[in-house]
C-alpha positions as CSV (number, residue, x, y, z in Angstrom):
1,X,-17.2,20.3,21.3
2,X,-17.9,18.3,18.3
3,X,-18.3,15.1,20.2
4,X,-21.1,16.6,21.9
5,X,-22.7,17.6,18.3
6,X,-23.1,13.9,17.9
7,X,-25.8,13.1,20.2
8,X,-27.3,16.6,19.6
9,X,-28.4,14.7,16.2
10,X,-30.8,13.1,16.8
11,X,-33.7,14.7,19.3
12,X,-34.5,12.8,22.1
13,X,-36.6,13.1,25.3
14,X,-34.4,15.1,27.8
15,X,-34.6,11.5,30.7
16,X,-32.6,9.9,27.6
17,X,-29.9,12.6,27.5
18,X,-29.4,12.7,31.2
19,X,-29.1,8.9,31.7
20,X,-26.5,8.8,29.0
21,X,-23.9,9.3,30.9
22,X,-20.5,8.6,29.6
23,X,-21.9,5.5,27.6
24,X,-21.0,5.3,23.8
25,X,-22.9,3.5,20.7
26,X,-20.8,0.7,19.7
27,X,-20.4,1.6,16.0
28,X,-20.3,-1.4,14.5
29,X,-24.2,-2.6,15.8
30,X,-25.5,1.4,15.7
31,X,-23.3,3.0,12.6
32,X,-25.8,2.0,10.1
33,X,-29.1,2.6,12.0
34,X,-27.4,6.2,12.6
35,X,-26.4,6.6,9.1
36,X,-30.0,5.7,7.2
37,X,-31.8,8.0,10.2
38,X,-29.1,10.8,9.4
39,X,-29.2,10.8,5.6
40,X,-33.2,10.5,5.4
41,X,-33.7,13.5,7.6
42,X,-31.2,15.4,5.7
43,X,-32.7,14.4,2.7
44,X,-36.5,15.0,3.9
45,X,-35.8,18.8,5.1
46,X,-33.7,19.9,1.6
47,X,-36.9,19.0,0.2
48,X,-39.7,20.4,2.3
49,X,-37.6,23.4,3.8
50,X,-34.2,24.0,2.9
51,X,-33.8,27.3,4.8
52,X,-34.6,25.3,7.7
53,X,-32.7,26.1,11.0
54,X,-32.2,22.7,11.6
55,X,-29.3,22.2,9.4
56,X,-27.0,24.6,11.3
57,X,-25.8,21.4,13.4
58,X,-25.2,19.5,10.1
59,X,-23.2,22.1,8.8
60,X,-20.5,22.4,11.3
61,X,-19.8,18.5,10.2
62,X,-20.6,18.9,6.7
63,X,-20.3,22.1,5.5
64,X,-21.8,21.3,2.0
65,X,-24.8,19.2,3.2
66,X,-23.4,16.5,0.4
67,X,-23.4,12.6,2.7
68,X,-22.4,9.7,1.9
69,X,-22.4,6.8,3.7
70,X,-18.3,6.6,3.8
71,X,-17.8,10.7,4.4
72,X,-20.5,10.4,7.3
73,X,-18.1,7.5,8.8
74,X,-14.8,9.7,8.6
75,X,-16.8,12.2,10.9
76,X,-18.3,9.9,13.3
77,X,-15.4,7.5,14.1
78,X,-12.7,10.0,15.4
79,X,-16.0,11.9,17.4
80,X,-16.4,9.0,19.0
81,X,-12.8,7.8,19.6
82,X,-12.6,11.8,20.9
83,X,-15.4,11.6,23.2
84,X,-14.0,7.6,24.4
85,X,-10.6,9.2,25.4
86,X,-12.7,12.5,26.5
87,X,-14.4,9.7,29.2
C-alpha cells in the first residue's frame, strides 16, 4: 500500500520499524526534516548513480523523479491521512 511506501523511505534499523507501531510523524514538526533528507538523497544518487535500484520506491510516488518541496507535500499528506484512518 502506498502508506506503507512512506516509512520504506527512509532505511532504518529493523528494532525501529517494529516499535513503530501504528504511531504517525506529526507533519507539521517532521515534514521539513523529511523533505530536505528526501530531496538530498534523491539528488545525491541522480548524480553518482542514476541507474540505481534505489529509485524504484521513488518512482511509484514520482514517476518523473522531478520534487519539489510543494509536489512532495501533495503525496505525503493524504499517505498519512490514509494510513491515520488505515489505524
Amino acid at each position: 500500500m502506498a502508506h506503507d511506501l512512506m516509512w520504506n523511505l527512509i532505511p532504518a534499523d529493523g528494532s525501529f520499524n517494529s516499535k513503530k507501531g501504528d504511531k504517525l510523524p506529526n507533519f507539521e514538526i517532521y515534514f521539513e526534516g523529511f523533505y530536505n533528507l528526501q530531496f538530498i538523497a534523491i539528488d545525491s544518487i541522480k548524480k553518482v548513480s542514476p541507474k540505481n535500484k534505489f529509485f524504484q520506491d521513488y518512482l511509484t510516488l514520482f514517476p518523473d523523479l522531478i520534487i519539489n518541496k510543494q509536489k512532495f507535500e501533495n503525496v505525503i499528506k493524504p499517505m498519512l491521512t490514509i494510513a491515520n484512518n488505515n489505524g
